[in-house]
C-alpha positions as CSV (number, residue, x, y, z in Angstrom):
1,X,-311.9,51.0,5.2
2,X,-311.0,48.0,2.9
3,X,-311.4,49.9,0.0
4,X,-309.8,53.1,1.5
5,X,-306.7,50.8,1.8
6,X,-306.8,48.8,-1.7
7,X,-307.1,52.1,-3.0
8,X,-303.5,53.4,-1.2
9,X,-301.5,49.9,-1.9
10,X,-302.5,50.4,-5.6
11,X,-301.2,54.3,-5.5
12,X,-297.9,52.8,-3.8
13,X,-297.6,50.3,-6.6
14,X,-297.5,52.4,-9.4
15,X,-295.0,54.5,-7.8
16,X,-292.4,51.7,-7.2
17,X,-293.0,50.6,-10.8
18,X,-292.4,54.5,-12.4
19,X,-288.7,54.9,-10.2
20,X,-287.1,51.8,-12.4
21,X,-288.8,52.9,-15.2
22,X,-287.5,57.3,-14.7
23,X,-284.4,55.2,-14.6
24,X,-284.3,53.7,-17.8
25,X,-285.8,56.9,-19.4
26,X,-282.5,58.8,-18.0
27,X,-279.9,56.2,-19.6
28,X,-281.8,56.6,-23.1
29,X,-281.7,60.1,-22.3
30,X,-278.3,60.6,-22.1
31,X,-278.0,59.2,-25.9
32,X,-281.0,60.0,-27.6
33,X,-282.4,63.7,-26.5
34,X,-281.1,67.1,-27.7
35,X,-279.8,69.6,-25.4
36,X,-281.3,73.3,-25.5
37,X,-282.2,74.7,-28.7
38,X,-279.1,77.1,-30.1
39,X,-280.6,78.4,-33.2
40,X,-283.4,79.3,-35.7
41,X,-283.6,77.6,-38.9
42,X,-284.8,80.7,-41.3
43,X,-285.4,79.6,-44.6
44,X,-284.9,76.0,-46.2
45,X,-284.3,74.8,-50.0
46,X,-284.9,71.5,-51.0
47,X,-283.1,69.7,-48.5
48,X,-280.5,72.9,-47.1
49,X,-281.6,74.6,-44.1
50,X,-280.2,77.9,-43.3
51,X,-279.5,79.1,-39.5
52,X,-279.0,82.0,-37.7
53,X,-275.0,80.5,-35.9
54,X,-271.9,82.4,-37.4
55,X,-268.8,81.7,-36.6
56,X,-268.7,82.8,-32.7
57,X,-270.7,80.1,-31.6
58,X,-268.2,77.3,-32.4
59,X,-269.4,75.0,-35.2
60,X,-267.7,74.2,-38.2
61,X,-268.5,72.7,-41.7
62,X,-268.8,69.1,-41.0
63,X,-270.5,69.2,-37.6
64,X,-273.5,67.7,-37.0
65,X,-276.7,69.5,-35.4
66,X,-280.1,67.7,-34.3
67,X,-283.5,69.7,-35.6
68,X,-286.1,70.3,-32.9
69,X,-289.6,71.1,-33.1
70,X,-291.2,73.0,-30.9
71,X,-294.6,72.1,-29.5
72,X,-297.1,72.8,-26.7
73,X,-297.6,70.1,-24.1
74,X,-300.4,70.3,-21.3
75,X,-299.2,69.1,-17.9
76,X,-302.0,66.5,-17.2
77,X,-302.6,67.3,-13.5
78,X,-301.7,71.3,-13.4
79,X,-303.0,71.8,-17.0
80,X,-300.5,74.5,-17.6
81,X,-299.2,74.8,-21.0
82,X,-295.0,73.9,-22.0
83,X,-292.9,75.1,-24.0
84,X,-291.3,71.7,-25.1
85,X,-289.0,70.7,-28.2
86,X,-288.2,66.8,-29.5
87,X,-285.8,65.7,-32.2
88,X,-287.3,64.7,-35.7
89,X,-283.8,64.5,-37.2
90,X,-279.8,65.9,-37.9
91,X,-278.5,68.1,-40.4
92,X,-274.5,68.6,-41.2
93,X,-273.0,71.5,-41.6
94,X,-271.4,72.4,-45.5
95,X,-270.6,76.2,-44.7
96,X,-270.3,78.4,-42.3
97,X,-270.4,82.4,-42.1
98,X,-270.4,85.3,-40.0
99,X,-273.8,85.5,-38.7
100,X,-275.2,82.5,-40.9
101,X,-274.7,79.4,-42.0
102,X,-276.5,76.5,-43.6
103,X,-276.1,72.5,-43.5
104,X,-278.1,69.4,-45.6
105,X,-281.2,67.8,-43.8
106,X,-281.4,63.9,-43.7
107,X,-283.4,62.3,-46.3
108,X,-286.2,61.0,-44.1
109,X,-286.8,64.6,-43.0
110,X,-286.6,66.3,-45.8
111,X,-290.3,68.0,-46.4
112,X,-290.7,68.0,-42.5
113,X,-288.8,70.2,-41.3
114,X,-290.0,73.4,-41.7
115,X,-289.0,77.8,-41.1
116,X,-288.9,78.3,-37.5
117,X,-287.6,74.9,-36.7
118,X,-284.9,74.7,-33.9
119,X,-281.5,73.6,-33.9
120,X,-279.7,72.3,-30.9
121,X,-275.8,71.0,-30.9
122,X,-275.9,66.7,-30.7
123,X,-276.1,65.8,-26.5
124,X,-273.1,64.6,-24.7
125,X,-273.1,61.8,-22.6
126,X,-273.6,62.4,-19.1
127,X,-274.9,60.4,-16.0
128,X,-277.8,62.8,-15.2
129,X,-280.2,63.6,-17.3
130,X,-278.8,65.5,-20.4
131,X,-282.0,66.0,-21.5
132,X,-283.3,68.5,-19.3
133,X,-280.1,70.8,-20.1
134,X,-281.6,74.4,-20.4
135,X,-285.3,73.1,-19.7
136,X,-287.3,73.9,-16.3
137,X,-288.3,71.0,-14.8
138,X,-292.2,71.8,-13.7
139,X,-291.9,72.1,-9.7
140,X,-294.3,70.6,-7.9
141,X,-297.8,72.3,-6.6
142,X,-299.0,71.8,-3.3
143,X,-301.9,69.7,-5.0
144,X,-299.3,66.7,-6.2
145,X,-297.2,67.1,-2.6
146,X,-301.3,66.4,-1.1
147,X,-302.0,64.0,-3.8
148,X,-299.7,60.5,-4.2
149,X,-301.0,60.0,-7.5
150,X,-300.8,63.7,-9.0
151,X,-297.2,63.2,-7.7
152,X,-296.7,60.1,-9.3
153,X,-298.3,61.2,-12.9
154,X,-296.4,64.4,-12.8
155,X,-293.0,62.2,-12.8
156,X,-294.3,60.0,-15.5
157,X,-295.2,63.4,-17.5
158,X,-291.7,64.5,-16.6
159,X,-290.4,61.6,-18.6
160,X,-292.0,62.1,-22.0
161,X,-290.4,65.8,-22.2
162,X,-288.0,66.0,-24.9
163,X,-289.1,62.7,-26.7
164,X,-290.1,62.0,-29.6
165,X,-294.6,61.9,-30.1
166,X,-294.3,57.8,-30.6
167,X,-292.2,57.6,-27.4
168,X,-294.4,60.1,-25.4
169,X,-297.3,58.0,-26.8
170,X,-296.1,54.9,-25.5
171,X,-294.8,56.3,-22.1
172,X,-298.8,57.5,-21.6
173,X,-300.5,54.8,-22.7
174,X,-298.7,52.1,-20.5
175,X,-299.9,54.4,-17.2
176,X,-303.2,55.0,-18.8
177,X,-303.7,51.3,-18.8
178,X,-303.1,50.5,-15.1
179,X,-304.9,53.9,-14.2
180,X,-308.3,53.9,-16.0
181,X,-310.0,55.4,-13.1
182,X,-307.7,58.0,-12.3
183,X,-309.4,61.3,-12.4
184,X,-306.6,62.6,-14.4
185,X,-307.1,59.9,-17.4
186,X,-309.2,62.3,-19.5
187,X,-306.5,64.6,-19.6
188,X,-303.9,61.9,-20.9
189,X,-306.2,60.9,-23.7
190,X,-306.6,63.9,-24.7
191,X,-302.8,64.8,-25.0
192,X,-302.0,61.0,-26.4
193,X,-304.8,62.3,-29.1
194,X,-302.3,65.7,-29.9
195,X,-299.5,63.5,-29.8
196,X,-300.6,61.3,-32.2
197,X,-301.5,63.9,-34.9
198,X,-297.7,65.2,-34.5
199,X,-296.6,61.8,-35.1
200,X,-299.0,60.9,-37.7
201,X,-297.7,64.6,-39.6
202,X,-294.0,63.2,-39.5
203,X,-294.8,60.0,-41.1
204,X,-297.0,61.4,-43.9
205,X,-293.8,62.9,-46.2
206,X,-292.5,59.8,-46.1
207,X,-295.2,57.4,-46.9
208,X,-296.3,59.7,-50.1
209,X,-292.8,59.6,-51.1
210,X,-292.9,57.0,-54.4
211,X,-290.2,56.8,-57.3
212,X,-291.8,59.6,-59.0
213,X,-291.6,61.8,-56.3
214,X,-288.2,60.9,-55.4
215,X,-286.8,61.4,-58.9
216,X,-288.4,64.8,-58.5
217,X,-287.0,65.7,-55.3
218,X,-283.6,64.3,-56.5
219,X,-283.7,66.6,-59.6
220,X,-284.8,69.5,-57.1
221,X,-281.7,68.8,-55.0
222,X,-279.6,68.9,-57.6
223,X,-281.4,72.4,-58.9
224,X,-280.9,73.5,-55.7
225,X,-277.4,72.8,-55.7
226,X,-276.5,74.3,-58.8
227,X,-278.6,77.7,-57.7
228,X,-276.3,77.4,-54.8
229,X,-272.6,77.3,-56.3
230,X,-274.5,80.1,-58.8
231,X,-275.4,81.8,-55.8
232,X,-271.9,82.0,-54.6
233,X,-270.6,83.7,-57.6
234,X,-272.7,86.4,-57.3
235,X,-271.1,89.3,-58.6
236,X,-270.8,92.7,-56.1
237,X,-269.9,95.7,-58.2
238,X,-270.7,99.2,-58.1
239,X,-269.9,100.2,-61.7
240,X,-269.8,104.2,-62.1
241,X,-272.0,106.0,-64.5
242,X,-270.2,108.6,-65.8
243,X,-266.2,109.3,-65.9
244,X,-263.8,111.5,-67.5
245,X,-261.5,110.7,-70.6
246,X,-258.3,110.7,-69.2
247,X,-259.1,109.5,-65.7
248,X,-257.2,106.1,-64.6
249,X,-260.4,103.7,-64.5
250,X,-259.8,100.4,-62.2
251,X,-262.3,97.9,-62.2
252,X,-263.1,96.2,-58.7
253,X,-265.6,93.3,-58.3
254,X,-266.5,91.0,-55.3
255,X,-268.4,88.0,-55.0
256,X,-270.2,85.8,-52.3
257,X,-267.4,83.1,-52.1
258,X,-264.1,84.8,-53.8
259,X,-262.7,80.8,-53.3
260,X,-265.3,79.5,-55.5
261,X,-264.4,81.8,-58.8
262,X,-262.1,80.0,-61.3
263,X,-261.8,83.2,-63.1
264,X,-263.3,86.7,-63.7
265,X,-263.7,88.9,-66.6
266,X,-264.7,92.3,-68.0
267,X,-266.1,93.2,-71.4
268,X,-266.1,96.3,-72.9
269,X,-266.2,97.9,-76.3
270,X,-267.6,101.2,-77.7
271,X,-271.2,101.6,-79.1
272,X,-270.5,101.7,-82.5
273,X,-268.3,97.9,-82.1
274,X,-269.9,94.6,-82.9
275,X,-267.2,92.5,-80.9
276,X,-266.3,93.3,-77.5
277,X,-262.8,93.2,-76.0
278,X,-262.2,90.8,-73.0
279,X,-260.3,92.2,-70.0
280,X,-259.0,89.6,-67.4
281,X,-259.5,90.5,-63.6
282,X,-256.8,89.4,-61.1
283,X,-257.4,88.3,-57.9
284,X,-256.5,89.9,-54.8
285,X,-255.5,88.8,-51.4
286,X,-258.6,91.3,-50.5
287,X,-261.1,89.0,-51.6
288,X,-261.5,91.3,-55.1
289,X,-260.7,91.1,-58.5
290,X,-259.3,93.8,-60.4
291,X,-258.0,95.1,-63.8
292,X,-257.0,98.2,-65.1
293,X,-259.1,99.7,-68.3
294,X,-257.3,100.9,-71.5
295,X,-257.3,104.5,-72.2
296,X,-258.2,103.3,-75.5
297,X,-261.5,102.3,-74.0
298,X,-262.2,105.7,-71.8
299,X,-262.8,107.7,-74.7
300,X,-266.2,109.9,-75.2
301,X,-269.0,109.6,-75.7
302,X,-268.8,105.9,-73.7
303,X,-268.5,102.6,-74.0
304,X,-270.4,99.4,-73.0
305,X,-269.5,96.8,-70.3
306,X,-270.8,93.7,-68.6
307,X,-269.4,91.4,-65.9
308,X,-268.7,87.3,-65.9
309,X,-267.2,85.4,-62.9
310,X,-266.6,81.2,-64.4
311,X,-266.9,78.6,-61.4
312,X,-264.8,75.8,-60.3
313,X,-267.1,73.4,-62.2
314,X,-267.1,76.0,-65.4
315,X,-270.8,77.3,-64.6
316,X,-271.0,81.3,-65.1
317,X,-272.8,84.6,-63.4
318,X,-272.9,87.7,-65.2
319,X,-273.8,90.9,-64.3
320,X,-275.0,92.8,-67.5
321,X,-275.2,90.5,-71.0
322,X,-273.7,91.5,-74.6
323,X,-277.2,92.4,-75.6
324,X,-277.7,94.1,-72.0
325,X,-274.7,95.2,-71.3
326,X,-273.8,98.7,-68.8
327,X,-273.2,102.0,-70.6
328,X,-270.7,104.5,-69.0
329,X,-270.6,108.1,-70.5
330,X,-267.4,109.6,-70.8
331,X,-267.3,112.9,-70.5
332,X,-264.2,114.8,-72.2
333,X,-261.5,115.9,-70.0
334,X,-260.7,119.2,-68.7
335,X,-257.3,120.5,-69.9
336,X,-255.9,122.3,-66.9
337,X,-255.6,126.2,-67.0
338,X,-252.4,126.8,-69.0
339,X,-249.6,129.8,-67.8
340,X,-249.9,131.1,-70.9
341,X,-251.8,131.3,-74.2
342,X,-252.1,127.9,-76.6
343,X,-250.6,127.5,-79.7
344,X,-246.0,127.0,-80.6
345,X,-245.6,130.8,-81.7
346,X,-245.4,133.6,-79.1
347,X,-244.7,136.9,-78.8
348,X,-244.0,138.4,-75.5
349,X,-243.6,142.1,-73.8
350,X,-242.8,143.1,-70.9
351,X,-242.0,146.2,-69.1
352,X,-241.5,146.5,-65.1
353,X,-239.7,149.5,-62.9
354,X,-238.0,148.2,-59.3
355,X,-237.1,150.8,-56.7
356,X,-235.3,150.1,-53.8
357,X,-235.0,153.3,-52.1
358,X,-238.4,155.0,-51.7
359,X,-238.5,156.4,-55.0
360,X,-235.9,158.8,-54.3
361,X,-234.2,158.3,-57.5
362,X,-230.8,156.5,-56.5
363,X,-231.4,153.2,-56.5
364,X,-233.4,151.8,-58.7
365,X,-233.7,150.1,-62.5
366,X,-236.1,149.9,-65.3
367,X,-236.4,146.9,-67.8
368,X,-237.9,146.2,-71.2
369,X,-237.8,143.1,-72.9
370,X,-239.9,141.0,-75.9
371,X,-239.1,138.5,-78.1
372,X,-240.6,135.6,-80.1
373,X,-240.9,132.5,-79.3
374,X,-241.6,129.4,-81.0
375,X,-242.4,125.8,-79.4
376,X,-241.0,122.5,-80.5
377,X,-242.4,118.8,-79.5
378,X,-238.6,117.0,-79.5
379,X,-235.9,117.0,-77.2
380,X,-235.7,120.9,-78.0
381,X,-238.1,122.3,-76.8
382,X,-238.4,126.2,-78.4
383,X,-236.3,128.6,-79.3
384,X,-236.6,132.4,-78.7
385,X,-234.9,135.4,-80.3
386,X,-235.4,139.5,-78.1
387,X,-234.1,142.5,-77.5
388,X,-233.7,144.4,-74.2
389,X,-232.9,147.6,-72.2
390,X,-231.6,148.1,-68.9
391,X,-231.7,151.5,-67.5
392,X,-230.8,152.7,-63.9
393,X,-229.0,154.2,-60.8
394,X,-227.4,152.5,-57.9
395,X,-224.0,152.0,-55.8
396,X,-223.7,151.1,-52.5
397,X,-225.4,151.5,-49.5
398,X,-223.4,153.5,-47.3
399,X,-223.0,156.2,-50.3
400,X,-227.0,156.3,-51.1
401,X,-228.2,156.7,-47.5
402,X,-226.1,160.0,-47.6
403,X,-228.6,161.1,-49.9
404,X,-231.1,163.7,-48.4
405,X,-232.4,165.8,-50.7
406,X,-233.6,164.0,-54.0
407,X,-233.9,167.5,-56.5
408,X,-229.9,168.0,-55.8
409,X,-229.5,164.8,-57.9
410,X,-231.3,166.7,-61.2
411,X,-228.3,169.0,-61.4
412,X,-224.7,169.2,-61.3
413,X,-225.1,167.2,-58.2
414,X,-226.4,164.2,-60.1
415,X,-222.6,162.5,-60.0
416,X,-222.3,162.5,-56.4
417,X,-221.8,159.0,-55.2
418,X,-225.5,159.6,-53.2
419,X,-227.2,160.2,-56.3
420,X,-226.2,156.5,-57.5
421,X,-223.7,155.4,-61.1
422,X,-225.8,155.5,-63.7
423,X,-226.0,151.9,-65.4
424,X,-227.5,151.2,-68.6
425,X,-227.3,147.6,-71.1
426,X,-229.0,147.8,-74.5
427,X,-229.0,144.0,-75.8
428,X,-230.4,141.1,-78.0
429,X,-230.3,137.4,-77.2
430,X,-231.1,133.9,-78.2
431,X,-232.7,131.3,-75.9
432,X,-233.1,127.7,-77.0
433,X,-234.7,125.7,-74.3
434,X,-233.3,121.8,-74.3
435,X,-236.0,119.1,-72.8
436,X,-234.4,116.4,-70.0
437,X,-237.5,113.8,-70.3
438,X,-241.4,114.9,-69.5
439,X,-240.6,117.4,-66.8
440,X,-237.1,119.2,-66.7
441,X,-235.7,121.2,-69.0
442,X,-233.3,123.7,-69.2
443,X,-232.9,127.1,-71.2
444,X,-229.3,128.6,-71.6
445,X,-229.9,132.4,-73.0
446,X,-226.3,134.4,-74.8
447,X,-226.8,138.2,-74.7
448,X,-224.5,140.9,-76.5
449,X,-225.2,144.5,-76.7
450,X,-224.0,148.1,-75.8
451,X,-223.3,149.6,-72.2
452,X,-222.4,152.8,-71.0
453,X,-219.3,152.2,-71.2
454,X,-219.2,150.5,-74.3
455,X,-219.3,147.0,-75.7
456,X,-221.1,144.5,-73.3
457,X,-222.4,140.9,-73.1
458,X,-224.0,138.8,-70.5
459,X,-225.8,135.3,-70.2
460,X,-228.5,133.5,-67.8
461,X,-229.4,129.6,-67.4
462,X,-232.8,128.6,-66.3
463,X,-233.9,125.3,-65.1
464,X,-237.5,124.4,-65.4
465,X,-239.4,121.7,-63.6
466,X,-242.6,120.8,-64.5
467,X,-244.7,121.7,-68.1
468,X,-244.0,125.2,-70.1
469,X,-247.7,125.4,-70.1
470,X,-248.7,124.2,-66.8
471,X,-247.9,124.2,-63.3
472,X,-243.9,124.4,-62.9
473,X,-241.2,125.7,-60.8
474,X,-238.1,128.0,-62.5
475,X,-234.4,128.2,-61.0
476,X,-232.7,130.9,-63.0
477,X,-229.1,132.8,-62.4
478,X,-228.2,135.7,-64.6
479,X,-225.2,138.3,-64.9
480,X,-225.2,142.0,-67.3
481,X,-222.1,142.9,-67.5
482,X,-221.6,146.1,-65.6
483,X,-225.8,146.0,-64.5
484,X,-225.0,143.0,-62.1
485,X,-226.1,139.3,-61.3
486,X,-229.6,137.9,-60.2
487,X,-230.2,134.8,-58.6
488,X,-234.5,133.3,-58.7
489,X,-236.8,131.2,-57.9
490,X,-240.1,131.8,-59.8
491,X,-243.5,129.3,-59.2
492,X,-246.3,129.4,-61.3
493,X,-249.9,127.6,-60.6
494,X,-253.7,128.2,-61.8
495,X,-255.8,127.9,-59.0
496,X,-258.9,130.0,-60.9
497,X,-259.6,128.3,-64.7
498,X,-258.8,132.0,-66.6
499,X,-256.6,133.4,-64.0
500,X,-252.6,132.3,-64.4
501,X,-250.8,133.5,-60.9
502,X,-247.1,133.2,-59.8
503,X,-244.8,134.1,-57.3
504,X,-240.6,134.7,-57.4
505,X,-238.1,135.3,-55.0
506,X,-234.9,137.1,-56.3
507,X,-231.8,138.1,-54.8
508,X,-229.6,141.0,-56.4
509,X,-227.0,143.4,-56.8
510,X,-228.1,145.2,-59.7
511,X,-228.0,148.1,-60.7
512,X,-224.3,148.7,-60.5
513,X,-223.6,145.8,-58.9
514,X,-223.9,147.7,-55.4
515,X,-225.2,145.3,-52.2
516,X,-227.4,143.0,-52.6
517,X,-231.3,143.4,-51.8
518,X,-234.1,140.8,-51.9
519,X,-237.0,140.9,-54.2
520,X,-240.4,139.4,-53.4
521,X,-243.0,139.1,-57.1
522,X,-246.8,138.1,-57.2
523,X,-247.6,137.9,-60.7
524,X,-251.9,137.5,-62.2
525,X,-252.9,136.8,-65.9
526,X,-255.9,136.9,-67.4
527,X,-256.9,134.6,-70.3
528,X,-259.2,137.2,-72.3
529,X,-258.7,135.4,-75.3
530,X,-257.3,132.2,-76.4
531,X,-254.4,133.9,-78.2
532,X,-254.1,137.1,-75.5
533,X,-253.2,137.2,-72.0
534,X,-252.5,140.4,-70.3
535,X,-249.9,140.2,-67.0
536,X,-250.0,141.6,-64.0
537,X,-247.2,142.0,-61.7
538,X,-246.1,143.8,-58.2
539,X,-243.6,143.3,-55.7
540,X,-241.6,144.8,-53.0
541,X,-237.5,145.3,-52.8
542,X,-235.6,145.8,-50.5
543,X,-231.9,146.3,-49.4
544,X,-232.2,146.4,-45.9
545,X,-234.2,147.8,-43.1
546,X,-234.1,151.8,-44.3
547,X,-233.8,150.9,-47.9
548,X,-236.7,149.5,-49.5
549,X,-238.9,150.2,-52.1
550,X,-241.8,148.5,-54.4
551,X,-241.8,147.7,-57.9
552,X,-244.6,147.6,-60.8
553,X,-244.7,146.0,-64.0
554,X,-247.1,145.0,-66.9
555,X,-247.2,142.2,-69.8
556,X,-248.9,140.9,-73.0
557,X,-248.4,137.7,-74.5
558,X,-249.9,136.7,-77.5
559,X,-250.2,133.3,-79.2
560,X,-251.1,131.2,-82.5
C-alpha cells in the first residue's frame, strides 16, 4: 500500500512540474518555431536555393523564409511514427517568378541544407501555440487516458515537436532523469540517440569549415553568382534556316531577364567576308529585342549570324560564335507570274468579233489592232505606235428588233434601218504611257484615220494602277468618231505561275453610236515561251433583255 501510494504522489509530481514548463515552451513558441511548411526547395547552388512559390503565393524579393527539415519522430508511448519538421535556418528572397523563385541561405547553413528541404513563411506572434499551425496534434489513446504517466510523457513529447534536435534533446533528457524507471525510458533513449545524430550532422559543416575552405566557398559564391547574372541573359531565339532573297527578315530575341540586358546585338556577314557587320537590336515594351536585316545581307546563297546580349556589369552570352556562327540559306526569289512576256520591245495582235443581237447580222462589230511597243524605266514609261480597223452594223434598238428575217438584210433590203448603218474606222495611233510614282500611270492614245464617211479621228485615256507587268487594275474611256464611245474597267491577276487571266467590264454605244449595251470579258494567256504568249478571250454583250449576244476574240504577243 505504501509503495502503491509513493508510487501515485511521484506520477502527480511530475505532472504539476510539466504544466509550467508546456507553458514556457508555448511563449518560446510563439517566437522561435516555423509555421507549416509552404514550399519545396528543388535544386540549390552554393548558397541559392531555388523553390517551387511564384508569385500567387504572396512573397516578394526581400522576404524572409525559415528552412525546415523534415524528420521522423516515434511517439515514445504509442510508438507511431510523425511526420515532424524543425528550423535549421532562414533564407531571403532576391527574385521572384511565376511558378519559381529562389533566395540566399545564411552562412551557417550553407552545406546543410539540402534538395527536398522545406520552406515555411517566418511565425507570427500569437498567444497560442503558433507552432502547431498546420500540424495534428497526436490525440490521446485510451492507454494514456488509463495511464497518468503515458499522459504525462505524451505532453512532454508534445513539446519537443517543431524544435530544434538540441532543444528536443534537452526537453527529454530532463524527464528521463526524474523517470529512470518508467517503462517508457527505453524508448526516450533511443529517440534522444536519433536526435543526437541530427544534431551532431548540423554541426559537422560548420566545424570542418577552416580559411581554406571558406576562401573556397567564397570563390564558389561568387562563381555562382556570375553563372547566375550569365544565366539571366540567356538568349531565346528561334533563328530560321532557310529564307528567300527579297523577303523582309526581322530578327526577334528574348532573354531570361529582359531588365538585366544592357544591350543586344546581331552579326552577320556573307561566307566569303572575313569581318562581320554589327546590327543593333532595340528593345521592346514586349520584353524582345528587335532589328530589321539589310537586303544587302538576304542575298543567295546565305550568310552567317550569331547572337550577343552585354549585361549591366558588361559580362556577355552569345548564342553562336564568329568561328561558330548560324548559316541561313537564302534561296532566290520567285518573280511573280507577269501579264505578259519579259523583255522592253513588244509586238502585239489582236483580233475579237462582238455581237449583240444573236448573230443576226445587225448589231454587231469586228476589231483588229497591233502595234509595237517599247518599254522605258523613267518617268515615261513606253511608247507604242498601231494601226486599226473597225467594221460593223448597228442603230438603235427599237429599229433592230423590227428585224425578222436576217437573209432580207443580204439584198436590197440591207439599208433598212432593221438591218443596222453600216459603220466602219480604218486608223493609226500613238500611245505614250506617262509613270505617276511606282504604281499609277496613265496612257493618253491620238488616233486619225478614214471612216465611211470620210476623214475621221478619235482618242482614249487609260489609267493604270498597279505594274505593266503584274497584277493591276485599268480605267479607260475611248470615243471613234462616228463608231461611238466605250467606257472600262479591265483587272488582270496570275493566280496559276504560266497562266495570265483578266476580266473587263465595258459599257457602250458602238457601233453607230446606237443604245448603249454592257459588255462582260474573261481573258487566259499562256506563257509557252518566254518571248510568246498566246490570248484567249470570251465574253457576253448585251443591250437589254431580247438583245444579247457573245463575243470571241484571239491574241499574240511577243517580246525581246
Amino acid at each position: 500500500m505504501r509503495r502503491q501510494l509513493l508510487s501515485a504522489l511521484s506520477i502527480l509530481v511530475a505532472a504539476c512540474l510539466a504544466q509550467p514548463s508546456a507553458r514556457a515552451a508555448d511563449d518560446d513558441e510563439a517566437d522561435d518555431s516555423p509555421e507549416a511548411p509552404q514550399a519545396t526547395i528543388v535544386q540549390i547552388e552554393q548558397d541559392v536555393a531555388y523553390v517551387d512559390l511564384g508569385e500567387s503565393s504572396g512573397i516578394h524579393p526581400g522576404g524572409v523564409l525559415r528552412v525546415l527539415r523534415t524528420i521522423k519522430a516515434r511517439h515514445p508511448v504509442t510508438g507511431k511514427e510523425l511526420t515532424d519538421h524543425f528550423p535549421i535556418g532562414r533564407m531571403t528572397i532576391e527574385q521572384v517568378s511565376g511558378v519559381l523563385s529562389f533566395g540566399r541561405l545564411e552562412r551557417r547553413i550553407t552545406g546543410v541544407v539540402k534538395v527536398g528541404d522545406m520552406v515555411g513563411t517566418m511565425p507570427r506572434p500569437a498567444p497560442a501555440r503558433a507552432a502547431d499551425a498546420g500540424r495534428a496534434r497526436p490525440q490521446a489513446t485510451p492507454q494514456q487516458a488509463a495511464d497518468p504517466e503515458a499522459a504525462a510523457l505524451s505532453r512532454v513529447f508534445e513539446r519537443t515537436l517543431g524544435r530544434q534536435p538540441g532543444q528536443r534533446i534537452e526537453i527529454l533528457s530532463e524527464y528521463l532523469s526524474t523517470h529512470q524507471a518508467s517503462p517508457y525510458a527505453a524508448a526516450l533513449a533511443g529517440e534522444i540517440t536519433i536526435y543526437r545524430r541530427w544534431e551532431a550532422a548540423l554541426r559537422r559543416p560548420a566545424q570542418q569549415e577552416g580559411p581554406d575552405a571558406a576562401r573556397a566557398q567564397r570563390e564558389a559564391q561568387a562563381a555562382a553568382e556570375k553563372q547566375r547574372r550569365l544565366g539571366r541573359l540567356e538568349i531565346g531565339a528561334a533563328l530560321p534556316t532557310q529564307v528567300t532573297a527579297g523577303d523582309p527578315i526581322e530578327l526577334a530575341i528574348t532573354t531570361r531577364d529582359p531588365s538585366a540586358v544592357q544591350a543586344a546585338f546581331a552579326y552577320v556577314r556573307h561566307p566569303s567576308e572575313n569581318s562581320y557587320e554589327r546590327v543593333a537590336l532595340r528593345a521592346d515594351g514586349d520584353g524582345y529585342f528587335r532589328a530589321p536585316l539589310s537586303p544587302a545581307i538576304v542575298t543567295p546563297p546565305s550568310f552567317e549570324i550569331f547572337l550577343e546580349v552585354v549585361g549591366a556589369d558588361g559580362e556577355r552570352v552569345t548564342s553562336g560564335s564568329p568561328l561558330a556562327p548560324y548559316e541561313i540559306t537564302v534561296e532566290p526569289s520567285a518573280a511573280p507570274p507577269r501579264t505578259g512576256p519579259r523583255g522592253r520591245s513588244e509586238i502585239h495582235g489582236f483580233f475579237e468579233y462582238v455581237d449583240f443581237n444573236r448573230f443576226k447580222g445587225n448589231d454587231y462589230y469586228l476589231v483588229a489592232e497591233g502595234d509595237f511597243t517599247y518599254r522605258l524605266r523613267g518617268w515615261l514609261a513606253g511608247v507604242s505606235s498601231g494601226f486599226g480597223v473597225l467594221y460593223g452594223r448597228g442603230g438603235r434598238n427599237d429599229d433592230l428588233q423590227q428585224l425578222k428575217d436576217p437573209s432580207m438584210c443580204a439584198g436590197g433590203g440591207a439599208s433598212s434601218a432593221a438591218c443596222g448603218q453600216q459603220v466602219g474606222f480604218n486608223y493609226g495611233y500613238f500611245e505614250t504611257e506617262l509613270r505617276f510614282g511606282k504604281w499609277v500611270s496613265m496612257a493618253p492614245r491620238i488616233m486619225v484615220g478614214q471612216t465611211v464617211m470620210g476623214p475621221g479621228a478619235g482618242g482614249e485615256l487609260k489609267l493604270r494602277i498597279g505594274q505593266v507587268t503584274g497584277t493591276n487594275l485599268q480605267m479607260a474611256a475611248s470615243y471613234f468618231q462616228s463608231f461611238g464611245a466605250l467606257g472600262s474597267l479591265h483587272l488582270e491577276w496570275n493566280v496559276v505561275r504560266g497562266w495570265p487571266m483578266g476580266a473587263a467590264v465595258i459599257v457602250t454605244n458602238q457601233p453607230a453610236q446606237g443604245d448603249v449595251g454592257v459588255r462582260i470579258i474573261y481573258q487566259i494567256a499562256y506563257r509557252a515561251r518566254p518571248w510568246l504568249q498566246p490570248a484567249l478571250r470570251i465574253g457576253v454583250a448585251a443591250r437589254n433583255i431580247e438583245q444579247i449576244g457573245l463575243s470571241l476574240g484571239f491574241g499574240l504577243i511577243t517580246a525581246w
